[in-house]
Phi, psi and omega in degrees: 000152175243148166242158199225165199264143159216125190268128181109030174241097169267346192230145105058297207263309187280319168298321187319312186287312168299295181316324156269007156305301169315281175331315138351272174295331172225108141323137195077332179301144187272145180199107198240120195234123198268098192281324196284326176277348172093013189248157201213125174251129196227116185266347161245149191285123198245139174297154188287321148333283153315328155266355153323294151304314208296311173288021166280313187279329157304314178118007163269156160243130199283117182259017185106155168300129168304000000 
């Protein structure tokens, strides 16, 4: 798994929406989302560009690989 930092996830409700973004943007992908660490886990390889947007878009901010 990569795990990558995404910042603005205060609730519940907020990792559930980055996790379907992502999902979104790569079909299959496994996506394990740690809201109290700001962290986001991806089990398949997805370009980085693209999980970037998808949580940009989502309304977060995306901070780099972890």
């Amino acid at each position: 798994m990569t795990s990558y930092r995404v910042a603005g996830m205060t609730c519940d409700g907020c990792a559930k929406a980055v996790a379907r973004a992502i999902e979104a943007a790569s079909p299959g992908a496994r996506v394990v989302v740690d809201r109290g660490a700001g962290k986001v886990e991806v089990d398949e390889r997805v370009a980085e560009s693209v999980l970037q947007k998808a949580v940009e878009d989502a309304g977060f901010e995306y901070a780099g690989r972890a």
